[in-house]
Short mmCIF file of the C-alpha atoms (twelve columns), coordinates in Angstrom:
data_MODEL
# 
_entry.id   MODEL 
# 
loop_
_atom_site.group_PDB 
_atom_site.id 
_atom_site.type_symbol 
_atom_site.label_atom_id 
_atom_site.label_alt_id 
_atom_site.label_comp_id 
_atom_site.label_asym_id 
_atom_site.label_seq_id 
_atom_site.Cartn_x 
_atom_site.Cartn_y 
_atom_site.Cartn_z 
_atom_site.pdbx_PDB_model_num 
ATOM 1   C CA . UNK A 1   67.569 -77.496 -99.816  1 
ATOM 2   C CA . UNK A 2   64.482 -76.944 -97.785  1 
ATOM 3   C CA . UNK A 3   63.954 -73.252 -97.793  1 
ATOM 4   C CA . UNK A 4   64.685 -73.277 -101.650 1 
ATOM 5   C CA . UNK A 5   62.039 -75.711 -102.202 1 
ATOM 6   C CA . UNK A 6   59.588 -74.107 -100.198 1 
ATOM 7   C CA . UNK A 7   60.157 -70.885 -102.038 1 
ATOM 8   C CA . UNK A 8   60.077 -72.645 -105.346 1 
ATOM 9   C CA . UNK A 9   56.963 -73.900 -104.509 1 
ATOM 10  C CA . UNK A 10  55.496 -70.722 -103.746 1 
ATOM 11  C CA . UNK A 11  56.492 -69.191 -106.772 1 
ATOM 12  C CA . UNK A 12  55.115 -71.928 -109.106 1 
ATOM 13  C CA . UNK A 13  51.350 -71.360 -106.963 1 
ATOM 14  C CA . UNK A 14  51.698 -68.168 -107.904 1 
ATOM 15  C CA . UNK A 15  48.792 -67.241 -110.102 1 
ATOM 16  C CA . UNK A 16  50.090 -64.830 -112.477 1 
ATOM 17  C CA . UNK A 17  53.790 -64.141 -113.651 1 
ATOM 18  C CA . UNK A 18  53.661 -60.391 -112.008 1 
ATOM 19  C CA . UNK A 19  53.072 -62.772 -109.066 1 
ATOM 20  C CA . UNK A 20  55.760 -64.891 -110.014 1 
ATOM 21  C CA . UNK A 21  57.949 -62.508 -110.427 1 
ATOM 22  C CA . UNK A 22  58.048 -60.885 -107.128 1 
ATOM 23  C CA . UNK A 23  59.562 -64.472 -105.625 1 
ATOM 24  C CA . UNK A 24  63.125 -63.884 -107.173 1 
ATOM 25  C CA . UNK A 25  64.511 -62.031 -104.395 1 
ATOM 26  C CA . UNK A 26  63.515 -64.540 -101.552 1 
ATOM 27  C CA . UNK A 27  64.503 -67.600 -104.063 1 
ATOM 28  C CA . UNK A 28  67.965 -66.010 -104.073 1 
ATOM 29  C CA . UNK A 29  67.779 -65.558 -100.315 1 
ATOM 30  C CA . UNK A 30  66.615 -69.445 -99.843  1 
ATOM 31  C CA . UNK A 31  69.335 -70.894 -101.965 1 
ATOM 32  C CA . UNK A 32  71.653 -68.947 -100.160 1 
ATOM 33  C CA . UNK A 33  70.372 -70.159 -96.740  1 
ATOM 34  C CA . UNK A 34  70.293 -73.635 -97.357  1 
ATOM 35  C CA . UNK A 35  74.263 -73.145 -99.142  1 
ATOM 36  C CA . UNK A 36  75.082 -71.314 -96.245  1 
ATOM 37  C CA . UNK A 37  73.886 -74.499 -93.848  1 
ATOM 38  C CA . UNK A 38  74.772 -77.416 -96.131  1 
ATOM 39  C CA . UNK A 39  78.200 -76.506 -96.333  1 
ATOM 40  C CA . UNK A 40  78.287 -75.574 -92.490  1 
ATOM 41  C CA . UNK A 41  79.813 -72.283 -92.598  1 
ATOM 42  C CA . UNK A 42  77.586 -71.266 -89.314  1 
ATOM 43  C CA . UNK A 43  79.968 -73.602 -87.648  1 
ATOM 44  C CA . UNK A 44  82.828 -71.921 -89.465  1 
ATOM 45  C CA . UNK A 45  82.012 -67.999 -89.006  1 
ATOM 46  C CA . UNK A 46  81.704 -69.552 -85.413  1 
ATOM 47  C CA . UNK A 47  85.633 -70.825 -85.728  1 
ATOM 48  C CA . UNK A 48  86.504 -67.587 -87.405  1 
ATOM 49  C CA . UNK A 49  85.117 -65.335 -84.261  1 
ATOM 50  C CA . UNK A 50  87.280 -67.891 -81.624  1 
ATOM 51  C CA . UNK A 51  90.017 -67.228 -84.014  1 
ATOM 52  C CA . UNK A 52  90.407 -63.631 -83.983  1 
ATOM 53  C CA . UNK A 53  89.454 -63.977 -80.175  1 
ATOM 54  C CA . UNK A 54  85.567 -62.929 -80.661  1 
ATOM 55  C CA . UNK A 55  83.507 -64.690 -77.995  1 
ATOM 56  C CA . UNK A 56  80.272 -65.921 -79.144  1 
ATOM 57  C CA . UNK A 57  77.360 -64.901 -77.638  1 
ATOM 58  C CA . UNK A 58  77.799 -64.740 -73.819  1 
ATOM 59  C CA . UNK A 59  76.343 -66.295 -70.128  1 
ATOM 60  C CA . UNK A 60  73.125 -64.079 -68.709  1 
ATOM 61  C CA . UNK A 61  75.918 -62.486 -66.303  1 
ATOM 62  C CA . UNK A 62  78.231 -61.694 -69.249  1 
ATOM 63  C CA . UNK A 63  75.407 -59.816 -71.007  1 
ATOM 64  C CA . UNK A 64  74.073 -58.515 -67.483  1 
ATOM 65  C CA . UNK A 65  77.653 -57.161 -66.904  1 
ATOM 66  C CA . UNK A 66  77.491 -55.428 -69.959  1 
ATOM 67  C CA . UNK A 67  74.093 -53.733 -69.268  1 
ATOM 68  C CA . UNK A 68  75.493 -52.247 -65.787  1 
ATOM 69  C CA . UNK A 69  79.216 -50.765 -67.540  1 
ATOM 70  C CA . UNK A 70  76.510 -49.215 -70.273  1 
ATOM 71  C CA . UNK A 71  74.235 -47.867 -66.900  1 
ATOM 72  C CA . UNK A 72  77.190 -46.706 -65.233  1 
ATOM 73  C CA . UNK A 73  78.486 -44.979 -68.718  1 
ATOM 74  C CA . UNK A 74  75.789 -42.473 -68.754  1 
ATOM 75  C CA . UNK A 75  74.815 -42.669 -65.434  1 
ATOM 76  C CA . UNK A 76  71.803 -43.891 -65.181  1 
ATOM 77  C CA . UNK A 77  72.968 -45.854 -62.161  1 
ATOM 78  C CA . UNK A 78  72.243 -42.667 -60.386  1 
ATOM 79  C CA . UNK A 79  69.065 -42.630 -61.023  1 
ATOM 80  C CA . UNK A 80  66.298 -43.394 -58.440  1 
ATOM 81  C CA . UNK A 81  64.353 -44.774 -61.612  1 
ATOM 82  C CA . UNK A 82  65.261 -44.970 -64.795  1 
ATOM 83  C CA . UNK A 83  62.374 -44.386 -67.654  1 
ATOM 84  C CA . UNK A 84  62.428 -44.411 -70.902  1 
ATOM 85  C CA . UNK A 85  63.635 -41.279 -71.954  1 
ATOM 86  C CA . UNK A 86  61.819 -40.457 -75.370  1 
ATOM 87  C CA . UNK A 87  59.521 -42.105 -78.381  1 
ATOM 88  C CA . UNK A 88  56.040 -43.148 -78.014  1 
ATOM 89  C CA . UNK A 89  56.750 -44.615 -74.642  1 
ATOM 90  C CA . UNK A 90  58.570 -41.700 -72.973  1 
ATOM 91  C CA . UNK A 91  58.599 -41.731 -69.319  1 
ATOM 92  C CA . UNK A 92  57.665 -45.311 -68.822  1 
ATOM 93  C CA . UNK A 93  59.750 -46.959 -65.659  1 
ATOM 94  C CA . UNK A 94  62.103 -49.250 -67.075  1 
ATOM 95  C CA . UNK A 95  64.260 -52.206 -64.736  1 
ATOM 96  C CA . UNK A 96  67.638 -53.227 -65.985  1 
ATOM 97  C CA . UNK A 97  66.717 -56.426 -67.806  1 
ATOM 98  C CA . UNK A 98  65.773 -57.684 -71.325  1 
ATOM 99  C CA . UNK A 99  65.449 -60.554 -73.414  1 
ATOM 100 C CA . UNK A 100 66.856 -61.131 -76.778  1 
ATOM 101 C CA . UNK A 101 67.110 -57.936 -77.712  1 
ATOM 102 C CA . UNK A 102 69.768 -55.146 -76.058  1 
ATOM 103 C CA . UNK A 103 67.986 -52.685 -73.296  1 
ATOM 104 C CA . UNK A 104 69.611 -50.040 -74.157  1 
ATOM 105 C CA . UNK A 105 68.267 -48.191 -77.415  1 
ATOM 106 C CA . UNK A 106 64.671 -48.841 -75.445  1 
ATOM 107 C CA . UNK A 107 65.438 -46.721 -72.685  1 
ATOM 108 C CA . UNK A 108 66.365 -44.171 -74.760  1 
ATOM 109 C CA . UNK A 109 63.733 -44.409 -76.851  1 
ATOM 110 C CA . UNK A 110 64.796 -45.195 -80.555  1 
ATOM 111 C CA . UNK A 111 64.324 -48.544 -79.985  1 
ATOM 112 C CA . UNK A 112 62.675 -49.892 -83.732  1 
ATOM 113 C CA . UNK A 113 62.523 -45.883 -84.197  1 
ATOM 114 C CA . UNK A 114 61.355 -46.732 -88.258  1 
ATOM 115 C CA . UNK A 115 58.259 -48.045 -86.865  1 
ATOM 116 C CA . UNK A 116 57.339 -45.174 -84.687  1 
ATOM 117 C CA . UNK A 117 55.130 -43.332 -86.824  1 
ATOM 118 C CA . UNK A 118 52.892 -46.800 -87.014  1 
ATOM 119 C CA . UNK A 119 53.125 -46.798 -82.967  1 
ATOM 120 C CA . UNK A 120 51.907 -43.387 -82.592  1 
ATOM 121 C CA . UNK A 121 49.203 -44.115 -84.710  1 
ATOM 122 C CA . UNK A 122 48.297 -47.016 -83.291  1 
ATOM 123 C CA . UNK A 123 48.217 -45.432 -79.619  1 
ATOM 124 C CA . UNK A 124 45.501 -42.532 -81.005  1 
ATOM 125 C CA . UNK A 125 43.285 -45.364 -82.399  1 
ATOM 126 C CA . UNK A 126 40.570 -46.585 -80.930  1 
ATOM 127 C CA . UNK A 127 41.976 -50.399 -80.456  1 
ATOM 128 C CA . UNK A 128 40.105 -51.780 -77.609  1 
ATOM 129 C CA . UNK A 129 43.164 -54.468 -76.974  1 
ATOM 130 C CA . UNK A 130 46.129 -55.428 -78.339  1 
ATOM 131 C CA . UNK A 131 47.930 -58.670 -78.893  1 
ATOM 132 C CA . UNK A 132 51.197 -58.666 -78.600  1 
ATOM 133 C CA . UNK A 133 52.729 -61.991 -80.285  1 
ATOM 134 C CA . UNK A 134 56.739 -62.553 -79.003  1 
ATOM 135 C CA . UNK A 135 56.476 -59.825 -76.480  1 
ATOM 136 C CA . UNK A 136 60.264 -60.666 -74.942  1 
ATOM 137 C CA . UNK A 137 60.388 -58.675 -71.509  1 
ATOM 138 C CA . UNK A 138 57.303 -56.394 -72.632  1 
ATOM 139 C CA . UNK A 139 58.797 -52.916 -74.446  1 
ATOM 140 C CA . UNK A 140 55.842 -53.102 -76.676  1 
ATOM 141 C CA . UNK A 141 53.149 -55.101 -74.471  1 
ATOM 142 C CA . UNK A 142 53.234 -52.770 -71.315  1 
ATOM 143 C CA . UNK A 143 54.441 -49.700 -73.926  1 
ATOM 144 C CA . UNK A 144 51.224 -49.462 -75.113  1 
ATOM 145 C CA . UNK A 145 49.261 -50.123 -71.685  1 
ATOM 146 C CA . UNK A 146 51.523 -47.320 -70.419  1 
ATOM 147 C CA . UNK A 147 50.698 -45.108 -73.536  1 
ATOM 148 C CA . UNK A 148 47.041 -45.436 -73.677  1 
ATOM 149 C CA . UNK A 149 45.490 -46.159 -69.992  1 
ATOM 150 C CA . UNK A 150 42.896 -48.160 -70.037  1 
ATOM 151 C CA . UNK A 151 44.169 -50.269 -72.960  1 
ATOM 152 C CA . UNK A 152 43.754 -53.930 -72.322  1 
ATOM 153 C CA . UNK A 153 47.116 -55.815 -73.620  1 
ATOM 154 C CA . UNK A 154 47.598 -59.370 -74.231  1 
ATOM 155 C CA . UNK A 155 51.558 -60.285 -74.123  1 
ATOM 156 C CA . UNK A 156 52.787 -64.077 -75.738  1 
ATOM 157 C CA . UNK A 157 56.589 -64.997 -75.473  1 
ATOM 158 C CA . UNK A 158 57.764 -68.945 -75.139  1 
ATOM 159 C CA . UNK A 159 60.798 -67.741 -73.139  1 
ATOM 160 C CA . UNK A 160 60.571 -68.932 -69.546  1 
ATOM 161 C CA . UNK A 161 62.426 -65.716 -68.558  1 
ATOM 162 C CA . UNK A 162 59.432 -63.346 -69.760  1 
ATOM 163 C CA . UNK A 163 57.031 -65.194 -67.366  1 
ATOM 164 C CA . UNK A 164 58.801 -63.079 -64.741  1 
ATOM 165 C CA . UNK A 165 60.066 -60.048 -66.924  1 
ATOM 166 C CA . UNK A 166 56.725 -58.654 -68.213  1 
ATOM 167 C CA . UNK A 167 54.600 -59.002 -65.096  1 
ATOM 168 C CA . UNK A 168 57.951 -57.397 -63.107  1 
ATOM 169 C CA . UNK A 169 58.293 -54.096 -65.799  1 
ATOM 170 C CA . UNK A 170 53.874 -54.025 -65.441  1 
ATOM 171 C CA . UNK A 171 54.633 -53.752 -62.077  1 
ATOM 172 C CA . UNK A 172 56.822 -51.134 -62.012  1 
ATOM 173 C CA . UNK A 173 54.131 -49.296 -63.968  1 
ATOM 174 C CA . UNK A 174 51.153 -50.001 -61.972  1 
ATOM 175 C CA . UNK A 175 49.666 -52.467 -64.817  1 
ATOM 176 C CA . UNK A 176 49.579 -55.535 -63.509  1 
ATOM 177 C CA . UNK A 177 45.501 -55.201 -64.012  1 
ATOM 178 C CA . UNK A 178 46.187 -54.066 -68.058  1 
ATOM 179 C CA . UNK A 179 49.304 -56.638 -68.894  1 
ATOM 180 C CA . UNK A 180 47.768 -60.272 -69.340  1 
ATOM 181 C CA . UNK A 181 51.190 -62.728 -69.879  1 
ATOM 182 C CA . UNK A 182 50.746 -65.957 -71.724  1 
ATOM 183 C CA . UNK A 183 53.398 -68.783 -73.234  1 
ATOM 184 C CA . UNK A 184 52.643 -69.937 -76.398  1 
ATOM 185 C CA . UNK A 185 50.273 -68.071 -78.918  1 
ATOM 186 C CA . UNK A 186 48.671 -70.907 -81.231  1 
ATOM 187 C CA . UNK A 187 45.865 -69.110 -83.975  1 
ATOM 188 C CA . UNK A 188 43.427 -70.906 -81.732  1 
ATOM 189 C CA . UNK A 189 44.115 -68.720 -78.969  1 
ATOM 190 C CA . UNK A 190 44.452 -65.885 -81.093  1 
ATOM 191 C CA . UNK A 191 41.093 -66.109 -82.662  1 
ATOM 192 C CA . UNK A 192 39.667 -66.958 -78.989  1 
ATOM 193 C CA . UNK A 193 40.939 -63.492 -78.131  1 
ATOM 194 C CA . UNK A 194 40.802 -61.640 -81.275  1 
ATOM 195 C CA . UNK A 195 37.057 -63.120 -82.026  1 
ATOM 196 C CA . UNK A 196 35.632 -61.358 -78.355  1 
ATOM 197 C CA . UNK A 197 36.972 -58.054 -79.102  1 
ATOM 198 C CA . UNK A 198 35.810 -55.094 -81.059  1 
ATOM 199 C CA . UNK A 199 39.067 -53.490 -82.588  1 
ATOM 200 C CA . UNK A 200 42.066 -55.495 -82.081  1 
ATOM 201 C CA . UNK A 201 45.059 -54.824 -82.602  1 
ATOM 202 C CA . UNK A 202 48.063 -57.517 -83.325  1 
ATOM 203 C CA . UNK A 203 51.801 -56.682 -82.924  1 
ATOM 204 C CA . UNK A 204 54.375 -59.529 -83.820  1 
ATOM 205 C CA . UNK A 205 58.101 -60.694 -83.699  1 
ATOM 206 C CA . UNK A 206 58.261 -64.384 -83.632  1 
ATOM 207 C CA . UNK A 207 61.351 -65.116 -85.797  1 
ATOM 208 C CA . UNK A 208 59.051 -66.126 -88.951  1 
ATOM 209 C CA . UNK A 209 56.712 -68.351 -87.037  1 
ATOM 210 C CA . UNK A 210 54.641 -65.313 -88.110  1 
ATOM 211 C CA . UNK A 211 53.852 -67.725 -91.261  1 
ATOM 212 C CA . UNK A 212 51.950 -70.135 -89.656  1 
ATOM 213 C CA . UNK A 213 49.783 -67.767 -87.101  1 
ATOM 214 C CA . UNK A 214 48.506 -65.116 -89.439  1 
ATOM 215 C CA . UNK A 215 46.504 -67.154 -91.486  1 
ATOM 216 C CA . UNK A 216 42.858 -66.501 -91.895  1 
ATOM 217 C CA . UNK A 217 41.858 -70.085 -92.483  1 
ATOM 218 C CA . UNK A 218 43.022 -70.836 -88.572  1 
ATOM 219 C CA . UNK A 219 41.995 -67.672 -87.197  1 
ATOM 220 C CA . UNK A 220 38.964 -65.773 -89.017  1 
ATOM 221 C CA . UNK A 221 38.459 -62.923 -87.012  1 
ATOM 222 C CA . UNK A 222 41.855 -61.917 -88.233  1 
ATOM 223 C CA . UNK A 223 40.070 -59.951 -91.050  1 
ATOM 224 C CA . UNK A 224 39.321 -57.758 -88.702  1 
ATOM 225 C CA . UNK A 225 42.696 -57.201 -87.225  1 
ATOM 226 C CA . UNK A 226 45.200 -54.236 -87.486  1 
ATOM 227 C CA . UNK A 227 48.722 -56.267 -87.535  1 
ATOM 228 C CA . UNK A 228 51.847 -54.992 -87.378  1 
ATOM 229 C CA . UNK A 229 54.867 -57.600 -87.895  1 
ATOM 230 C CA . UNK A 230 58.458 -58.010 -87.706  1 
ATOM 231 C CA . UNK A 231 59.173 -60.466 -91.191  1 
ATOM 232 C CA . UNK A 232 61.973 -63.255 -90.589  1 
ATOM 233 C CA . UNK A 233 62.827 -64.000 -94.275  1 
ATOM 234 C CA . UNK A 234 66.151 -65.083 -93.197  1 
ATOM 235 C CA . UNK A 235 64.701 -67.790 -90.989  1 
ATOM 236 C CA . UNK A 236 61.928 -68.560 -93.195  1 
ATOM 237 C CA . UNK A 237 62.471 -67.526 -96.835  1 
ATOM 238 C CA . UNK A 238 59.754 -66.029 -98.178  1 
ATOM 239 C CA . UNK A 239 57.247 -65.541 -95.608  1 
ATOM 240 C CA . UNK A 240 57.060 -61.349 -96.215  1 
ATOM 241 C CA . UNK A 241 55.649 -62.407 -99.812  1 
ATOM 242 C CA . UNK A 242 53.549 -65.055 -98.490  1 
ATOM 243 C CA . UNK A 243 51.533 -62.912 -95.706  1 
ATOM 244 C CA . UNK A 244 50.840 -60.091 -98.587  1 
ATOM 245 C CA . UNK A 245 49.448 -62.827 -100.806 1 
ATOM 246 C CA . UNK A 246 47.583 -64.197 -98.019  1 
ATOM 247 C CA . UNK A 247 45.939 -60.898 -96.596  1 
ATOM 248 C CA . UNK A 248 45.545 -59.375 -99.892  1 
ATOM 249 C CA . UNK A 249 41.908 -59.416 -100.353 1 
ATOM 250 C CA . UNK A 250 41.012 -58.833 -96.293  1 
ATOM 251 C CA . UNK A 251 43.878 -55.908 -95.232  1 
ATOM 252 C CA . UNK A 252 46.105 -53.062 -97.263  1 
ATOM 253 C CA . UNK A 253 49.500 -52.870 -96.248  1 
ATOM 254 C CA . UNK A 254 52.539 -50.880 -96.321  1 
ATOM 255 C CA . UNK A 255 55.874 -51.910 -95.646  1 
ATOM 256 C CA . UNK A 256 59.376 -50.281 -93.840  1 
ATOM 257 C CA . UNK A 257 62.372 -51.735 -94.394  1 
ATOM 258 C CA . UNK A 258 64.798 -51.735 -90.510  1 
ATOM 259 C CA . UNK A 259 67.700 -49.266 -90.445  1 
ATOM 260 C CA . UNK A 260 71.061 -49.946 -90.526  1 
ATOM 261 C CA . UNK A 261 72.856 -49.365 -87.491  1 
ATOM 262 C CA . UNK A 262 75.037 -46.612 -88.778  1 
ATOM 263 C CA . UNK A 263 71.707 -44.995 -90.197  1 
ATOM 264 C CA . UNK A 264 70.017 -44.431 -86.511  1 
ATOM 265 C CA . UNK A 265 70.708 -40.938 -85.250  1 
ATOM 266 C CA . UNK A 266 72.689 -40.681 -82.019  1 
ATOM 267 C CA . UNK A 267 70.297 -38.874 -79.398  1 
ATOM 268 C CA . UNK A 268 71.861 -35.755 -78.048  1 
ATOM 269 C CA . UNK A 269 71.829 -37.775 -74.157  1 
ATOM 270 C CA . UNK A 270 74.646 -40.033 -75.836  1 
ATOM 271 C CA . UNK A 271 76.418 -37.237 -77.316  1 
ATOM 272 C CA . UNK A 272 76.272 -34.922 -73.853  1 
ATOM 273 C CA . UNK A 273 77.866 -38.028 -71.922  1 
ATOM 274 C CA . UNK A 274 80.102 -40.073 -74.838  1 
ATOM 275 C CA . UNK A 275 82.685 -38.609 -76.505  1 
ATOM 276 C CA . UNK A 276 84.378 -41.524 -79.025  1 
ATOM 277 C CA . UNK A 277 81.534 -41.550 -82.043  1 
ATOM 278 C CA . UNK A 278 82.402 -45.269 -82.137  1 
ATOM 279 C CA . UNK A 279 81.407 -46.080 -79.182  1 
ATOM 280 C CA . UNK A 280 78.445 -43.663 -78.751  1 
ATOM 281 C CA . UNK A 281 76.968 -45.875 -81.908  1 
ATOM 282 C CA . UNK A 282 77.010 -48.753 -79.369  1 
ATOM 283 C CA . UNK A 283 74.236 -47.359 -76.636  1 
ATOM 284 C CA . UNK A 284 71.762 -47.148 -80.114  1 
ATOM 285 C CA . UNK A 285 72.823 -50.523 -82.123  1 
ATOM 286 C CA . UNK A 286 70.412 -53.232 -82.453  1 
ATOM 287 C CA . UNK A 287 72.746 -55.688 -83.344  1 
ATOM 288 C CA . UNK A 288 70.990 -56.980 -86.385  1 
ATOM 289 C CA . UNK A 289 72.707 -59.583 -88.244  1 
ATOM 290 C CA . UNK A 290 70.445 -58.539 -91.420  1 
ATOM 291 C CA . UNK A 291 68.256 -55.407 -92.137  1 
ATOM 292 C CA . UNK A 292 64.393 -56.505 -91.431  1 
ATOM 293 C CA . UNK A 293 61.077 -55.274 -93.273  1 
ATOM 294 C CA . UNK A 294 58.619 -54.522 -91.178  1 
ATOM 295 C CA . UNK A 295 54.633 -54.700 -92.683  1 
ATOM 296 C CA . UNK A 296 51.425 -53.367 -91.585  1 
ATOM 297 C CA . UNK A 297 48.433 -54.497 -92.708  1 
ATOM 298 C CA . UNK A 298 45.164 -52.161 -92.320  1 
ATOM 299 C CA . UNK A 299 41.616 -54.476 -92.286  1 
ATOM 300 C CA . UNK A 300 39.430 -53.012 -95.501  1 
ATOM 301 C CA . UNK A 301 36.653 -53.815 -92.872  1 
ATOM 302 C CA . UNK A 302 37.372 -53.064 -89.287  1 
ATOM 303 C CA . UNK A 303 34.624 -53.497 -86.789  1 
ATOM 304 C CA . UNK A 304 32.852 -50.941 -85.000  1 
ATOM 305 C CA . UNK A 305 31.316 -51.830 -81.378  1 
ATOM 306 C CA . UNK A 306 28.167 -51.756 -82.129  1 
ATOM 307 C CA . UNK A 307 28.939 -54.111 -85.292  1 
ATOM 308 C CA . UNK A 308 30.909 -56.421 -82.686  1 
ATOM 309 C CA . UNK A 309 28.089 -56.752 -80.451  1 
ATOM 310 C CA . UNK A 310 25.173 -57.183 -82.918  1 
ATOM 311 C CA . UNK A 311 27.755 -60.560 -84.285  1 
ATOM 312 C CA . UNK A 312 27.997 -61.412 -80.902  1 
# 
């Protein structure tokens, strides 16, 4: 019962009841997880797919064959390049490849569309980097190089794949100069980043590792952060709560909770070139096997340049 004691213990550190009170939900989502592992029903759901002949999750080529019937489909195989085709990063070369995610709603552009109000915003800012924490083949990372020349863009992912993914889609933007790719993101390489940088901006989807690098005690200049993150309560229960405890004093926040995939609006490129409904849904699903909340938190005291370099 790990996650349910963690959560537990969060909610008796709480220091008021109102406090308190806001840990029911992810208690109920923590005993769940830890009923839903004890009594190995991940093993079973797995049984159930074979059963009904549902493959789990396929080979590279299975998913890569997938990816060139979905090309072919609205024939983008024609295409001398494809781009993305709308959103913040409209017109942005795009290759046929991704990792852990599905290509498809990127290059047409609703891709995480809740979000896109924060991503406009955050490309008319005056961010002097950004950080991009679990970058996967670089949507976001080289997105917002693409979006905002001159942008300098740090991009994290422990995938060996992405070594080769993110500098390849820079590339094929001419932003091999903007796009620095790294493994690992510890908060001691966040701050060394983060500390040397005016206005910073931090973007992250690490599958609640989130909880351990956003913590100001590891990495102070994170006061002085912009962050916008992708919350993994169902990996690690609680952690949504935990980061608005945590930055309470140092950022304001808002929070969006993910669509459902029957919620996301079919772009009228689907609907010109797919007739079955059904199977138009598929070119936009994000295959989410729970809704997400998404949070951004807004420093109370952002730096200016000149501030920066008088502290430096």
């Amino acid at each position: 019962m790990l996650e349910l004691a963690k959560v537990v213990e969060d909610m008796r550190a709480a220091p008021s009841m109102r406090r308190k009170l806001y840990f029911l939900s992810p208690v109920l989502m923590a005993a769940a997880f830890d009923l839903y592992e004890g009594f190995g029903m991940r093993h079973v759901r797995v049984f159930a797919r074979r059963l009904v002949g549902q493959k789990p999750n396929g080979p590279t080529e299975d998913y890569a064959t997938k990816t060139r019937e979905r090309f072919e489909a609205l024939g983008l195989d024609k295409l001398e390049k494809v781009m993305v085709l709308d959103g913040p990063f409209k017109g942005m070369i795009y290759g046929d490849f991704a990792h852990s995610s599905p290509i498809m709603p990127k290059i047409l552009g609703v891709y995480e569309s809740e979000i896109h109000p924060w991503i406009n915003e955050a490309i008319s800012t005056d961010y002097d980097c950004v950080i991009n924490v679990g970058s996967a083949e670089g949507y976001y990372a080289v997105g917002f190089a693409y979006a905002k020349p001159g942008l300098e863009v740090f991009a994290f992912d422990s995938g060996e794949a992405t070594d080769r993914m993110v500098p390849k889609l820079a590339a094929l933007n001419n932003l091999q100069k903007a796009v620095h790719k790294g493994g690992l993101c510890p908060p001691a390489v966040l701050e060394s980043i983060a500390s040397q940088r005016a206005r910073p901006l931090l973007f992250v989807d690490i599958e609640g590792a989130e909880d351990a690098l956003l913590d100001i005690k590891n990495a102070p200049a994170l006061r002085y952060c912009d962050i916008i993150v992708e919350t993994h309560d169902v990996y690690n229960a609680g952690v949504t709560r935990r980061l608005i405890d945590r930055l309470w004093a140092t950022h304001r926040f808002e929070v969006i909770a993910g669509h459902e995939d029957e919620q996301r609006p079919l772009p009228e490129f689907v609907k010109e070139r797919i007739a079955d409904p059904g199977l138009a849904r598929m070119f936009v699903s994000e295959f989410r096997g729970m809704p997400q909340l998404y949070v951004r938190f807004k420093s109370r005291t952002p730096r200016t340049s000149v501030e920066h370099a008088i502290q430096l």
